[in-house]
Structures are given as C-alpha cells and as structure tokens.
N, C-alpha and C positions, 0 to 999 in steps of 0.2 A: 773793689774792695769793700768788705762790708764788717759792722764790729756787730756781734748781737749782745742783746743783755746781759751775758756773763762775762764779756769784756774779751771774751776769746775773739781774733782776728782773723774772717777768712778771706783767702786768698785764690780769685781765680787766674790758672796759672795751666799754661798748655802742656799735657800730659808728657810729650818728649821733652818740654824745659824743665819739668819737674824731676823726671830719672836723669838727666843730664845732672842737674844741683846735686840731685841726691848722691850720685856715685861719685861726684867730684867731694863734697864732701865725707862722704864716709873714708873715702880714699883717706884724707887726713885725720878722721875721727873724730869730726863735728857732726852733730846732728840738725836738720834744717831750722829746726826752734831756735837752737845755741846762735845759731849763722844771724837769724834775722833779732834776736836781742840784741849781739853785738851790734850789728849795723844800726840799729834803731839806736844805741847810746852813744855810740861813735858818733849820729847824726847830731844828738843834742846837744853832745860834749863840746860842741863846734862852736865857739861861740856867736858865729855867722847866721848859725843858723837855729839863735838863742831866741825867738819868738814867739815861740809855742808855751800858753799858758792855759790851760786845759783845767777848773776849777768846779768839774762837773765831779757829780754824785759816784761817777766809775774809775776817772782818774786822777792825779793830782800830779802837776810837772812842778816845782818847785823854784829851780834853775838847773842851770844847763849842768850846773858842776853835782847837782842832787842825784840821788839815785832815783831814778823812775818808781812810785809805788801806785800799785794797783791795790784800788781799796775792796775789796770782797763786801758787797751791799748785798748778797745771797748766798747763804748758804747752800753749801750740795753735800749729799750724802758721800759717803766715799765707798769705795769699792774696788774688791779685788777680785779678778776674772783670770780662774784657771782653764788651766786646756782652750785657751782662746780662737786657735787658729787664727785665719784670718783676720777675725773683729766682726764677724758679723753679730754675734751676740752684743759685745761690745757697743756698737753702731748705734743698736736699737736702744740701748738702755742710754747714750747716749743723746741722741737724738740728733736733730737740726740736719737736715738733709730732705731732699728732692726724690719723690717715687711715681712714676706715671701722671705725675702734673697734680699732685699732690704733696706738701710739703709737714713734713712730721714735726712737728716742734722740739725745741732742746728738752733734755731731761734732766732733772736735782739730782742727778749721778756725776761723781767724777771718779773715774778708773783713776785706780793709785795705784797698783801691781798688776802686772799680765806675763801670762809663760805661756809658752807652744814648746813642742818639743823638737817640730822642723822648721827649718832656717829658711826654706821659702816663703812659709806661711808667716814667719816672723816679719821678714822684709815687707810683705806687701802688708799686715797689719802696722808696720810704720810709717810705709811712705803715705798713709792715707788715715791712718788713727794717731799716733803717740808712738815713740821711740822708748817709754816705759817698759815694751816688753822683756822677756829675758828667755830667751832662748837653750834648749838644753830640759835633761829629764826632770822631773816634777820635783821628785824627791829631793834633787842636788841643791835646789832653789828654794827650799820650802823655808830655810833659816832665814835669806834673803825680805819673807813676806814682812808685810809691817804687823805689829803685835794687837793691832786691832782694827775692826773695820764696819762698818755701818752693813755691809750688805757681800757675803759672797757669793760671787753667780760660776756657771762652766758647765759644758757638757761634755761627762767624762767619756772616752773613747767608748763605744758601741760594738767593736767585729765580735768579739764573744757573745753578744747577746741576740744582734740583727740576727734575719729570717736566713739571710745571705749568707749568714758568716758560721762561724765552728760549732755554735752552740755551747758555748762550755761555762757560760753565764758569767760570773763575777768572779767565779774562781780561774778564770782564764787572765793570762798573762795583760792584755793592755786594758779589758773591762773593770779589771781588779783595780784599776787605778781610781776606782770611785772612792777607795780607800786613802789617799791621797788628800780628797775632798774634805771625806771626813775627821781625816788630821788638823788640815788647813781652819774646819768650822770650830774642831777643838781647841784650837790654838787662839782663835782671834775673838770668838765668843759675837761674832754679827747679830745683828736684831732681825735680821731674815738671811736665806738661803734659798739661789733659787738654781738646779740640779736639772740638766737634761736628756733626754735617751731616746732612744728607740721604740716605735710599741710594742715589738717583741716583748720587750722589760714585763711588759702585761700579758703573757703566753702561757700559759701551763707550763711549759718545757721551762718559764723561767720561774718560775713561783717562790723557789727557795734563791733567788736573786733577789727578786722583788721583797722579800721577806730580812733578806738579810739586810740590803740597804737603808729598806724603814727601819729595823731596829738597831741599826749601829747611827743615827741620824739621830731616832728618837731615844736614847739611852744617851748623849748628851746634854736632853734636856729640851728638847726642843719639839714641840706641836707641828705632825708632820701631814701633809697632803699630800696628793698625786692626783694630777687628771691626765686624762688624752686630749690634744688638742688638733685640731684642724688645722694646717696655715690658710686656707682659703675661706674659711671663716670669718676672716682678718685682714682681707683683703691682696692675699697674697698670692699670683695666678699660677698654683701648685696643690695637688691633693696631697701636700705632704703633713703627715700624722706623726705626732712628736707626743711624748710624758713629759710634763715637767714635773719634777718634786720639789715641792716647796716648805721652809721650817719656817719657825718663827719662834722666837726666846718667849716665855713665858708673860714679860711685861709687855709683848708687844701685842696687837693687835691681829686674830684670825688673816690669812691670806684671804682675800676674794678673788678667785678667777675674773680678767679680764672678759667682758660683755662680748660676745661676737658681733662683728660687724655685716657681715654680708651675711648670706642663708644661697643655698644650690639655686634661684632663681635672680641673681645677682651676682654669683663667682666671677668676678676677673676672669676672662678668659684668657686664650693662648695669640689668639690673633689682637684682642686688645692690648695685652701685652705687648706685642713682637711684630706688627703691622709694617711702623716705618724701617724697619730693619729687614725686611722683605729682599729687597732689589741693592741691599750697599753690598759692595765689594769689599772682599776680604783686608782685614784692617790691624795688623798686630798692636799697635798703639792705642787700639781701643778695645782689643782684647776679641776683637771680634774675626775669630779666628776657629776652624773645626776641621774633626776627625775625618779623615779618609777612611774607615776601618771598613771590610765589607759586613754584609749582614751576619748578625750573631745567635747563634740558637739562643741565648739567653735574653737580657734587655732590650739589647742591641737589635731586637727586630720593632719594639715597639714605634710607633709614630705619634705626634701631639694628634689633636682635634682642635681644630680650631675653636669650635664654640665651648672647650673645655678650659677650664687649669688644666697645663701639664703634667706628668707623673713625676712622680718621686726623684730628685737629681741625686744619684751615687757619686759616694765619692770613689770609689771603687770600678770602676766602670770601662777601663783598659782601650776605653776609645771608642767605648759601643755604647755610647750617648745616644738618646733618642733621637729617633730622624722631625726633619721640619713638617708640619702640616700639610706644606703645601711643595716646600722646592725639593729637587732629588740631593737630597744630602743631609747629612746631619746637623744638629743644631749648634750654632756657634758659640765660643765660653764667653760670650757677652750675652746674644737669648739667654744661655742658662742664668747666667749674674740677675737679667731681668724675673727670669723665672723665677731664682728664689727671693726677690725684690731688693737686689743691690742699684741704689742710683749710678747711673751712667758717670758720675765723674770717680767712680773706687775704683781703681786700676790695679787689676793682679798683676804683681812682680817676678812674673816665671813664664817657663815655657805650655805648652797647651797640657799634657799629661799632668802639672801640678797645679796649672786652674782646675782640673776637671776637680782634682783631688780638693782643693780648699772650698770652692764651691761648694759638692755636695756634700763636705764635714760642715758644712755652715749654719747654724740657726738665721732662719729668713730674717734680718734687720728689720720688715716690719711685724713680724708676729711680737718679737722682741720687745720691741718699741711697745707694744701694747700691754706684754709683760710687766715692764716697766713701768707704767701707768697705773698698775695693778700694784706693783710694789712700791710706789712712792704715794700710790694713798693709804695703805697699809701702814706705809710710817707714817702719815701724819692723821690717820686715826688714832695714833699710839702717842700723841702727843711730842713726836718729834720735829723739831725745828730743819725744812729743808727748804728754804726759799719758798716763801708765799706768792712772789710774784711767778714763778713757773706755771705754767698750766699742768694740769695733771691728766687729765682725759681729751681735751682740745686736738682734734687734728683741722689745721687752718688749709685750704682749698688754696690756691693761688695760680694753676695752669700756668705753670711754664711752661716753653717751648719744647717739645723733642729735639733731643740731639738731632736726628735727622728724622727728614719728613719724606713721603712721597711725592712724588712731581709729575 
C-alpha cells in the first residue's frame, strides 16, 4: 500500500480479488471507495483500536469518535470529461501510473463529472478510475454536470468524420455530438478546453466540419487551436495521428503544444513494447486474450513490425485486429492496451469484442498525460493556483519490473 502526495491511497489488489469486491458490492450498491471509508471509520470508531494519531501536514485523526478530515495542502484543477470511454484520456490527465518501466507522475487534475454512453466502458472506467462516471446519452446528463469547471476535456465520437466511417462529418448522427461539447463549455465557462478527433477532421472532405466546430468553440469566446499529433512522438509504441482542439477563455494564457519526446530514430517499438508477452499463455484476467478471425481484405491482413510502433488500434475492427510480428495469430486485447500505452494493472471489464472497442476509442494515456502537462502549465502561466508542489513536465524513470519477463 502506498499513499502519494495528494493523500489518494493506492491499493495493490489481485485483479480477480478486485471483480470479485466489485460485483459483490455493486450487487448491494456500494461502491469500493464507500466500502473502504466505511471499514476505515468502523476501524477508528473501535476504540481498541484508538491509537492512531497522525499530526502530519495530509492528515489529522482527532479521536476515535472524530470524523477523519483530510486536509487538502494542494490544490487541483477540476475537471469534467465527456465522452470518456474507458478513461484513458482521463488516466493521462490524471496521472500516477506505470508504462514500460516508466512511471508518469500525478497530475493537478481531479475529474469531477464523467459520461460514456456504454455501460461496458462505464464499468471498466470504474473499476480502475472513479465510480463518478454516469452512464447513458450526453444530452440526458448534461443537467447533472456541475455549473463550473477549471478544465473540460472529451473526444467526441469520430464514425462520421474517420477515413473508415460514412463521411457525413459533423452533421452526421453521433459526430454531431461535438455539439454536446459545445453546450457543456457554454454552460460551465472552463479556462481551457481540450476536444479530440480524428485527422480526417483535417481532410478536405471535412472542411466545412472543421469549420463549423472552430466557429461554434470560437463564438463563445474562446481563442481556439488545433494541431495533429503523433502518439509516438510521445513515447507511445503506436503511429496513431489524433487532432486535438484546444480553447482557452480570454484571461487565460495561449495553449503551448506539449514538446515531443522521441523523433522516428527513437519510436518505442512493437517488440519493445510487447517482448515479455511473446511466449504467455492466453490469460482472461489479464485481458490477454485474442481473436481467432481469419484473414480480412481490409485491416485484418495487416501485421506489426517489430522494429515499428504498431498501427492504428480501431475500435471498430470486428476481430480483424492486427496480427503479432512474430506468432501466427492476432494480437492480444492486452498487446493492444500496451500498444496504446495502458499500464498493465487497468483491466477491461468485458468480453474480447468490447476491449477491442474501448481500446481503440481510447486516447493513449500517455499522449494524454503529456497533454495534460501542456495544460496545467497553461494554467499556471495564467496565474492560476494548482498545486505548486506537482510537477508539470517531470516524467520520473523508475523501471519496474514487467509483469512477466521471458525465461
């Protein structure tokens, strides 16, 4: 067990003990926070076990009969995060997690509202982020959001606009949900906004998208960006190409794009990613689990390269996931998790067809993560108060261990 700077507690806990808690509990409709307060004031309330007096700067136990207060000695931004999926966006902007024996530091973000609109994705964003989410369409929820917010982030739905999908750009049925967005920024008035897509979104065919969403963003009031990004850039072993659009309220300070960190003679490859994962037998509790599908005229004939990033993970993809480098078979929904840089302890809460799905709707947790970095110096160029003691660009090296190694 370890406690970091912000006083949050984590917990290493074996992945079948943790869906066992979780479904025993939801079963009565406790959530595992609610579960572990209780027990932690039940323990104090005891008066046996009334000798805990904790006088440090994070917490303050008073007596046994007191309520527990946690003293907040940093401030965090707050934030609400639409169209969440998963949480990999979330993840990033959060921080505090393990990638490739790299450890990403916490972030002066705390999610205060999240919506997804499928109840898978819901699930596995709680059993691994926050029960905060709210499941169900955007719109039903949007009364629900809190009336103000330091920062909204979300990448609204993509099939209309991707290279793959109808074409039908923003005026198409779940694209249009950027409009959603733009209600959410109207409504809570954030000092930034940070919006994700596709690079279609940057295609001719979408131009009068592209057009409409900068000016329904910037007719708000809000100083609008957009670039293309690289995940692999970033350290992420993926040649996946994402937009972000980013605003910023007038008192605040320009967005600066996040620095790239690697360059094509440095990319994270497919075998440094995905090495000790070679030779493990198929593994449902670790997610490490893949398609039988045969080969596909479309994706589905592609294969990694070893000394590459991987291609693009769809979420759309019907089973015809790219094949492994090296084994005969397809790559498993943990490789992929790797591939768009999920640490090994996030565990999808579904079966293999709705990883494949949350996966490749995902923003890579560490592009994010660097995102993030970008927007929390942004706020405190802007003279905003978000914890001095966070690091903002810091990523700390530590090599951990691999889950599993080769032998």
């Amino acid at each position: 067990m370890a406690r970091g700077k912000s006083g949050r507690i984590v917990l290493e806990i074996d992945p079948a003990l943790k869906r066992r808690l979780h479904a025993e509990l939801s079963y009565v409709g406790v959530s595992m926070k609610e579960w572990f307060v209780r027990q932690a004031t039940n323990f104090l309330d005891t008066p046996e076990n009334n000798y805990v007096c904790d006088n440090s700067e994070e917490y303050r136990v008073r007596s046994h009969s007191d309520e527990i207060k946690e003293e907040k000695i940093m401030s965090k931004a707050s934030v609400i995060s639409m169209f969440s999926g998963c949480g990999g966006m979330d993840l990033g902007f959060r921080g505090g997690f393990d990638f490739l024996g790299d450890f990403y530091a916490d972030r002066p973000f705390d999610i205060i509202w999240a919506n997804d609109l499928r109840e898978a994705a819901c699930e596995t964003y709680k059993q691994n982020l926050d029960d905060i989410i709210r499941e169900g369409d955007v719109w039903a929820h949007l009364d629900s959001m809190p009336e103000s917010a330091d920062v909204v982030i979300g990448g609204f739905p993509c099939q209309d606009i991707s290279v793959n999908g109808k074409r039908a750009g923003v005026a198409g049925a779940r694209s249009g949900l950027y409009c959603a967005m733009v209600e959410a920024v109207r409504k809570t008035r954030p000092k930034i906004f940070v919006a994700e897509n596709v690079k279609g979104l940057l295609m001719d065919y979408n131009k009068e998208s592209l057009d409409a969403v900068f000016n329904d963003f910037s007719s708000l009031g809000y100083n609008v960006d957009y670039q293309l990004y690289r995940a692999a850039d970033y350290g992420v072993p993926q040649l996946r190409e994402r937009v972000f659009i980013v605003g910023t309220r007038p008192d605040v300070s320009r967005f600066r794009p996040p620095t790239p960190t690697h360059s094509k003679l440095d990319w994270v490859s497919c075998e440094q990613a995905l090495y000790d994962l070679e030779w493990k037998e198929e593994d449902e509790s670790f997610n490490h689990i893949w398609s039988r599908a045969k080969k596909s005229p479309e994706q589905g004939n592609r294969r990694l390269k070893s000394d590459r990033p991987g291609h693009t993970i769809r979420a759309e993809c019907h089973g015809n996931i790219q094949f492994h480098y090296k084994l005969p078979r397809r790559i498993s929904m943990r490789e992929a998790a790797r591939i768009q840089s999920f640490p090994d302890s996030f565990i999808f809460a579904s079966g293999l067809r709705e990883i494949e799905r949350q996966i490749g709707n995902a923003v890579p947790p560490v592009l994010a993560w660097h995102m993030a970095g970008a927007v929390a110096e942004c706020l405190g160029n802007s003279g905003v108060k978000i914890g001095a003691n966070f690091e903002i660009s810091d990523r700390r090296v530590s090599n951990p261990p691999r889950t599993y190694q080769l032998v």
